[in-house]
N, C-alpha and C positions, 0 to 999 in steps of 0.2 A: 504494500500500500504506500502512495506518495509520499502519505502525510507522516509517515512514522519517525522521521529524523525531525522535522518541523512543523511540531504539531499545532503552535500558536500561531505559526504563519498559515498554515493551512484555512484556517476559519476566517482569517480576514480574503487570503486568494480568492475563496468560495465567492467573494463577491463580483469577481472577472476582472477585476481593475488591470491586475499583472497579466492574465492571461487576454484581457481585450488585444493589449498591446502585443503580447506575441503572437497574434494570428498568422500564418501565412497564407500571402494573398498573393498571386503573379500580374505584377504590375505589366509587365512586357506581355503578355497573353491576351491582355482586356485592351491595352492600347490597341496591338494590332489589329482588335475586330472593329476599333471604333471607325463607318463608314458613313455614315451621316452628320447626328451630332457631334461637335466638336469638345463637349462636357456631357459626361454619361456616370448615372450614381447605380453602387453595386453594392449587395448586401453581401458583408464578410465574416458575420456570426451572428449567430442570435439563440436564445433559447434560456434556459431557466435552470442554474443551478442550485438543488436544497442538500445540506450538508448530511439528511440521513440516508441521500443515496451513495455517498461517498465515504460514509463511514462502517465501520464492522456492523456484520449481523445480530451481532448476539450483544450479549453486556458485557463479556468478559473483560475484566480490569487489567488481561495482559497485555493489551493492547496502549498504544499511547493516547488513543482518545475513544472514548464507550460513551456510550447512551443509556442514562439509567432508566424505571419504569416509571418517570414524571417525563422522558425525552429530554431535561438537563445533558447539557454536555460534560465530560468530565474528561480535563488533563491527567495525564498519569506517567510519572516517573519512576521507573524502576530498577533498583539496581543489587546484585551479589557482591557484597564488600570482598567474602574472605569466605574462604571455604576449607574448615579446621579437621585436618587427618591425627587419629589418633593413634597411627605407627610410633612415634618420638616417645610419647606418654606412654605407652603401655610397656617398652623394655623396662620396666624397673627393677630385674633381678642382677644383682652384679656377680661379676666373676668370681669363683669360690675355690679352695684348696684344701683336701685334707687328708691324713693318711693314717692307716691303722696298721700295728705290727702281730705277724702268725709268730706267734711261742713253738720254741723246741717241746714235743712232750715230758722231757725230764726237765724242762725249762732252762738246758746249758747248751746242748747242743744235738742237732738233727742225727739220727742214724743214717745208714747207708740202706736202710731198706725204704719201701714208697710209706711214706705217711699220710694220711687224709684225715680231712677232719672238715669244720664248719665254722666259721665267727660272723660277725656282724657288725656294719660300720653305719654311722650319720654323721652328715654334717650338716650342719645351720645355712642355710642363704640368708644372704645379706640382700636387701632393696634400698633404694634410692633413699628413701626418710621414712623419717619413725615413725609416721605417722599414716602408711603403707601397710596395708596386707595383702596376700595371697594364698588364694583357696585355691586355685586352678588355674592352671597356664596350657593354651594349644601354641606348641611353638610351630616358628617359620623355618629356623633355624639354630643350631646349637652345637657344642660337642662336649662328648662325655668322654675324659681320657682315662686310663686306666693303664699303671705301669708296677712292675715288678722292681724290686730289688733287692736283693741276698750277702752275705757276705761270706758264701760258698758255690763253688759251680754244682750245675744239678739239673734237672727236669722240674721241669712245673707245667702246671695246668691248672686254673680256674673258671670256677663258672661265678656268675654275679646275676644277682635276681634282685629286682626293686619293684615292689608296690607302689611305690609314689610316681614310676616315670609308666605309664602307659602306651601300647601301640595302638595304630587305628581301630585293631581289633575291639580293645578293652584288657589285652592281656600286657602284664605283666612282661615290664624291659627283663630277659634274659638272653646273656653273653658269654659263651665260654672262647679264651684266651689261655698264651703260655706266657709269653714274657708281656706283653703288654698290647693294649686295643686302642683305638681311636673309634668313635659311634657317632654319625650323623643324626642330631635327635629333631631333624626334620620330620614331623607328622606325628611326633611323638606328644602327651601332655604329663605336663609333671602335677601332682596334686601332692603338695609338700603336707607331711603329717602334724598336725597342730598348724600345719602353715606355716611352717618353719622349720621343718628336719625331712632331707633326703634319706631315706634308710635302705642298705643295702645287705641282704645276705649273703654268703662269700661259702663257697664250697673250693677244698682245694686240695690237689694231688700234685706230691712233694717228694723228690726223690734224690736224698744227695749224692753228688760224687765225689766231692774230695772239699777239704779243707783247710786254710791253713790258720785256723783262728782257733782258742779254745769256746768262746760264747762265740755260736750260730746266731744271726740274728735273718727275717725275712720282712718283708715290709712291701704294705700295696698302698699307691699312692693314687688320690685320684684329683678330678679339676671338672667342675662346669665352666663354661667360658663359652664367651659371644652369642648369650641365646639372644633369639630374638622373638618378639610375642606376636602369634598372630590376633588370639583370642586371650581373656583376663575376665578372668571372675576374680573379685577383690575388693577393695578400696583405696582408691590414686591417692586418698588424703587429699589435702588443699592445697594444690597448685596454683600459682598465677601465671598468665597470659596474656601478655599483652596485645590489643588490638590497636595497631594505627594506622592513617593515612586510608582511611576510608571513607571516600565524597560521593555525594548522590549528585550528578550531573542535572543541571535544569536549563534544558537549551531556549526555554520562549524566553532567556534576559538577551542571548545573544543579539537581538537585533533594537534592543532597547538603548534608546540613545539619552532619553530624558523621563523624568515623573514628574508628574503633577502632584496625584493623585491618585491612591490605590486601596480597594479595598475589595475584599472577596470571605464569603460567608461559607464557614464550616471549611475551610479545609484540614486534612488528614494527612498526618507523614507521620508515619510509624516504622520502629525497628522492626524486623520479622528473623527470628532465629527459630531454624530446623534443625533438631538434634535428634539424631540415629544412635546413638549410644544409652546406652543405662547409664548414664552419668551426668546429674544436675551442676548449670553452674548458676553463674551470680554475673552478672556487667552492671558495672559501678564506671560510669563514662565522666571524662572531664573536661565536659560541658560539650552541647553541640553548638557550630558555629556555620554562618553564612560568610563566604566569602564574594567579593563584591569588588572588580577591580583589582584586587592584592589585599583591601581591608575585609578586615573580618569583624564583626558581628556576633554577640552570644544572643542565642534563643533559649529562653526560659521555657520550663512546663515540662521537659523531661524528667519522669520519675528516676531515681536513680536509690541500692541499687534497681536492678530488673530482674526476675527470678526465670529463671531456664529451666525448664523440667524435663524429666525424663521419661521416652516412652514407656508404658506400662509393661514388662517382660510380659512377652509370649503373645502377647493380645496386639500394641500398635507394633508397627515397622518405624515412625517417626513422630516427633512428639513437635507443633509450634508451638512458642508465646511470642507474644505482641506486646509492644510500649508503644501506646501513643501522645504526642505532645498535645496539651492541652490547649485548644485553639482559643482559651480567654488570656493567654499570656500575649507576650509581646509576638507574638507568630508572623499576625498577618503586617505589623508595621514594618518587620523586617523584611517579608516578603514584597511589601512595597518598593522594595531595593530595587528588584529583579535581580537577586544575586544567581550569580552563573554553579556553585555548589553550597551544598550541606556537606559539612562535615563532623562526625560519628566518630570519637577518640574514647578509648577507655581501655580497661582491662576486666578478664575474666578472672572467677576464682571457679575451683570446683569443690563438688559438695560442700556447699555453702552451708553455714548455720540456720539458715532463713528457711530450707526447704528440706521435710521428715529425708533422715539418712536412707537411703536403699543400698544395696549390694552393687556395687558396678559390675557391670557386664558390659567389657569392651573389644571391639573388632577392629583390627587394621585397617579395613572397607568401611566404615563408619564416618560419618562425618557432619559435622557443624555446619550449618549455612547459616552466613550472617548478612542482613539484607535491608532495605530499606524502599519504602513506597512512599510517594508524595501522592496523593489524590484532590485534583481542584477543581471543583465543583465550580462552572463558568457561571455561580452567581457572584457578578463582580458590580464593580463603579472604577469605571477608567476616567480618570479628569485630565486631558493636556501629557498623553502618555505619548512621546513622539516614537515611532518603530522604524529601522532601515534598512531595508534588501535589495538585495542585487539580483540583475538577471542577465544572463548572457546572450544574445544575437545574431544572426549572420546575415544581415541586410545583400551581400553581395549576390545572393542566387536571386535578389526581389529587383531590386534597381539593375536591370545588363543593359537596358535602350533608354538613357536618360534623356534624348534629344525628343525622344514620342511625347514625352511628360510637359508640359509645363507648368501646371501645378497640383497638387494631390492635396483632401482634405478626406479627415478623418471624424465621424460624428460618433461621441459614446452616449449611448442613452440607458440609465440604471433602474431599475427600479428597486429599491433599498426594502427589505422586507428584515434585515436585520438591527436591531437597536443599537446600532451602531452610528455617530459623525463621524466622518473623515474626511477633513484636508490631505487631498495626496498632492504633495510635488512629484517630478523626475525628470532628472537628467541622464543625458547622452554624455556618456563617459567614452573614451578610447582607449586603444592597450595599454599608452603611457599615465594613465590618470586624468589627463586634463578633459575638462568638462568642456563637450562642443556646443553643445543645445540644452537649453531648457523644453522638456516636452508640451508643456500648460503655460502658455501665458504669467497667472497668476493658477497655485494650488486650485485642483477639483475638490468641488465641493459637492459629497453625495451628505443627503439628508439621512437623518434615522427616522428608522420607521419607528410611526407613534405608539408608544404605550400605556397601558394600564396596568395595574400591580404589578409592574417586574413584566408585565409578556406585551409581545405584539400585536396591536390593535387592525391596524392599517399600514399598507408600506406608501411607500414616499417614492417621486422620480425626480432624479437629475441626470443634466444634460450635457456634455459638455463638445468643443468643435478645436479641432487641432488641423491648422493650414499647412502643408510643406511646399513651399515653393523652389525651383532648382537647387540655392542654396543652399535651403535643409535638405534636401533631397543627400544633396553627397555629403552634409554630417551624417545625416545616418548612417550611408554607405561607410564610413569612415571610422563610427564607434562599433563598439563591441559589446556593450552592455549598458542598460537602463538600472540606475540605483533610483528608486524609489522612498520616499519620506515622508512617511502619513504621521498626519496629529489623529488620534484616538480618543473621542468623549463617547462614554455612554449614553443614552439617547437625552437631548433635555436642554444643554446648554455645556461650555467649555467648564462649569464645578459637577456637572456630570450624576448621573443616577445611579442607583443599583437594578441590575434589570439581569434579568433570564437569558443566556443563548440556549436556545430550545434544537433538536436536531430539526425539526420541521419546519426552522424558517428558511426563508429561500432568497433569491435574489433572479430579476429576470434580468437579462442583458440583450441588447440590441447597439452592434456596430455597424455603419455604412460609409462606405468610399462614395468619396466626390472624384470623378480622374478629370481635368481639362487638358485635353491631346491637342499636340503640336502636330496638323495635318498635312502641314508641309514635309513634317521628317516620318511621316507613315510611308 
C-alpha cells in the first residue's frame, strides 16, 4: 500500500492537490490534432477520491492507518525495540573439578592379582550467584572428563554410572573406560541431586604389575567444563539488563516545518513486551523522551516499575503486558512538537519482588519482545501547522514540440469534503536547488468543508487557474521536482477546531487544459 511509509501525507494527497499536478497529459498529441480552432480545452482528470477506498479492509492496527467501527481514522506507529534471547542467561553452571582416590585393600599396597570393587564420588556445581538454583538442565553442549592415575603400572578398567546426568532415553549416563574418557554431554540432562551434587558410582577392575613404591596409591579424576544450557528448570535469581537506544520512529513530523497549534484527543502509545519464557521480569525505565530536532523532551505518565509476566507452564506458549502513558499528562503538548522519535530507556530485572515467585523454565529459542505502539486517533485541531513535500517530475517526455504551444492553462477545480483549510504554495525547483517558478500566483486556497460536532456537514468548492506561457513552459521543462507548502487549519478559521477525519469523507477533483496552438508551426 502507498501510504504505509507516509501515512500523514497520505490523507492530505487524498485531496489531489499533488497528484492534480502530476497528471500526465501529451501536450504534442492534442497540439497536433488541433485543425480548426486555434485554443481547444481538454479534460485531464476528474473523478472522486474517498480515503476508505484506499485504505485497509479490515481494522487491523498493523497497519499504518485503520479505520475503526465509528470510520475514525487512526495513525499507527509501530515498532520491535529488542528482541531478548535467553542463551547468555541460562549457562549458569560453571566449570567444576574433583577427584576421588581407590584404597589398596590392605590399605598399603595393590596385589598382583585383578582387584575389583565399587566406590562412589560427588561433586558440588558451582553457578553464577547465590542467588541461583538448578533443578534441571537439557544441555547443548558439554564434556564430562574422566582420567586415571596410579603410582604403579597395571591394567585398569572402569565403568561410571550417574543418576543425575541422563540420556535422551531417560536412562542413566553409563561409561566404561581404562585409563581415561572424554563424553560429549550433548543431549544429555543433568538433574543435580538437592540441586547441587553430581553423584557418580564407580565400578573398577584393577590389576597391578609392578611397583616401585611401598604405598600404592590410584586416583580418578574428573571435570564438567563448557556446558552449555539448552533448556533450565531453576531460578536465574535477579538479574539486571539493561535496555537502551530504543526509538519509536514517527515519520508524519518529517514534513512539518512549523506549529501553530496542536491538539489530538485520546491518543495511545504503549510498551508491548512478549515473553516466551517462564521467567517474570520488572522494567523500571529512565524516563521516556521525544526527540525533536536533537532536543529532547520528557513525557510524563509512564508507570514505572512495569511488571512482565510469565506464560502460565503448559497452558500459554507467550504471555503480553502492556504500559500505557496516561494521555492527561503532558502527552499531547509534546506531541505538538511533531517530534520525529520516542524514546524507551531503562532496565530489566528478573523475578522481581512485585510478581508471586514461579519456577523458571527457560529455552534457548525463547525470547522477549520489547515493543512499542503509538495509536492516533485523527480526532485533532491543526491551527497554522505548515507541512512540506517534495515531488519529483519529468516534464521532458510532455513539452518535445514547444513551437505548437503558445500558451497552456491549467484549471483545478476541488471540491473539499474534508474539514480541512489549506493554503498550498509550490515551486518549480531544479536539480541544483534553485527555485525556477512559483506554480500559484499567490497560495491555493481550498475551503473546508462545513461542520457540525467534529463531522462533515456539507463540502465546499475551490477553484483555482495556473497560465504557462513559453517561458514557463521550458521552467518546467527545466525543473525536476515541485516542493509543495500547505498551511493546515482544521475546518473554522486559522485558531482552528477539533473535528473528525472520518474514512468516508471524500474529495471530488476536476482538472482541465486550456492548449492555444501556434498554427503556423503545426
Amino acid at each position: 500500500m502507498i501510504f504505509k511509509n507516509r501515512p500523514f501525507w497520505a490523507i492530505l494527497v487524498a485531496l489531489g492537490l499533488a497528484s492534480c499536478a502530476k497528471e500526465d497529459y501529451n501536450i504534442d498529441r492534442i497540439s497536433s490534432s488541433v485543425n480548426v480552432n486555434p485554443a481547444i480545452a481538454f479534460p485531464i482528470a476528474s473523478g472522486s477520491i474517498m480515503l476508505e477506498q484506499v485504505l485497509p479492509k479490515t481494522n487491523d492496527t498493523t497497519n499504518y492507518i485503520y479505520v475503526d467501527s465509528d470510520k475514525l481514522l487512526h495513525l499507527v506507529y509501530k515498532q520491535t525495540f529488542d528482541s531478548l534471547s535467553f542463551g547468555r542467561y541460562a549457562n549458569i553452571v560453571k566449570d567444576v573439578q574433583g577427584s576421588t582416590s581407590i584404597a589398596a585393600p590392605n590399605g598399603v599396597s595393590f596385589p598382583t592379582t585383578t582387584v575389583t570393587g565399587q566406590t562412589s564420588f560427588s561433586f558440588a556445581i558451582s553457578l553464577d550467584r547465590a542467588d541461583q538454583t538448578l533443578e534441571e538442565a537439557l544441555l547443548e553442549s558439554g564434556m564430562l572428563t574422566v582420567s586415571n592415575s596410579a603410582s604403579f603400572s597395571g591394567s585398569f578398567s572402569y565403568t561410571i554410572v550417574s543418576q543425575d546426568i541422563v540420556g535422551v532415553n531417560g536412562v542413566a549416563l553409563t561409561k566404561t573406560f581404562n585409563q581415561s574418557t572424554s563424553l560429549n554431554l550433548a543431549g544429555y540432562r543433568i538433574k543435580p541431586y538437592g540441586g547441587k551434587q553430581i553423584r557418580f558410582s564407580i565400578s573398577y577392575s584393577i590389576t597391578k604389575q609392578s611397583s616401585g613404591t611401598t604405598n600404592d596409591n590410584v586416583s580418578l579424576s574428573f571435570g564438567l567444563s563448557s556446558l552449555r544450557v539448552k533448556e533450565l528448570v531453576g531460578n536465574l535469581g535477579q538479574l539486571n539488563i539493561s535496555l537502551q537506544n530504543n526509538s519509536l520512529p514517527l515519520d508524519f513530523s518529517d514534513m512539518v516545518d512549523k506549529v501553530g497549534d496542536f491538539d489530538i484527543k485520546n491518543p495511545q502509545i504503549k510498551l508491548i513486551f512478549k515473553n516466551q519464557a517462564i521467567l517474570p521480569f520488572a522494567f523500571s525505565h529512565s524516563g521516556v523522551t521525544a526527540i525533536k530536532d536533537g532536543k529532547a523532551y520528557n513525557i510524563t505518565g509512564l508507570p514505572s516499575p512495569i511488571n512482565i509476566y510469565s506464560p502460565t507452564y503448559g497452558v500459554e506458549k507467550v504471555k503480553i503486558s502492556e504500559a500505557t502513558i496516561d494521555p492527561n499528562t503532558n502527552l499531547v503538548s509534546v506531541l505538538a512538537m511533531f517530534p520525529q522519535t520516542l524514546n524507551f530507556n531503562g532496565s530489566l530485572v528478573t523475578n522481581p519482588v512485585s510478581i508471586p515467585a514461579v519456577k523458571n523454565r527457560i529455552n534457548t529459542a525463547d525470547k522477549l519482545y520489547v515493543g512499542a505502539v503509538a495509536d492516533l486517533p485523527l480526532d485533532v485541531k491543526l491551527s497554522n501547522v505548515v507541512l512540506r513535500d517534495t515531488t519529483s517530475y519529468d516534464f521532458s517526455s510532455i513539452v518535445k514540440d514547444s513551437k505548437s504551444i503558445d500558451q497552456m492553462k491549467l484549471q483545478f477545480q476541488v471540491k473539499n469534503g474534508f474539514p480541512l483549510d489549506l493554503k498550498v504554495a509550490a515551486v518549480i525547483v531544479d536539480a541544483a536547488g534553485n527555485i525556477l517558478d512559483n506554480v500559484f500566483a499567490v497560495p491555493f486556497d481550498v475551503k473546508a468543508a462545513s461542520t457540525q460536532n467534529e463531522k462533515v456537514v456539507a463540502a465546499t468548492e475551490s477553484k483555482v487557474e495556473v497560465s504557462y506561457n513559453q517561458q514557463r513552459i521550458q521552467k518546467l521543462k527545466a525543473g525536476d521536482r515541485i516542493v509543495f507548502i500547505s498551511t493546515v487549519n482544521t475546518a473554522g478559521s486559522s485558531s482552528g477546531q477539533t473535528v473528525k477525519l472520518l474514512a468516508s469523507y471524500k474529495v471530488d477533483i476536476a482538472v482541465v487544459g486550456f492548449i492555444q496552438a501556434n498554427l503556423n508551426n503545426l
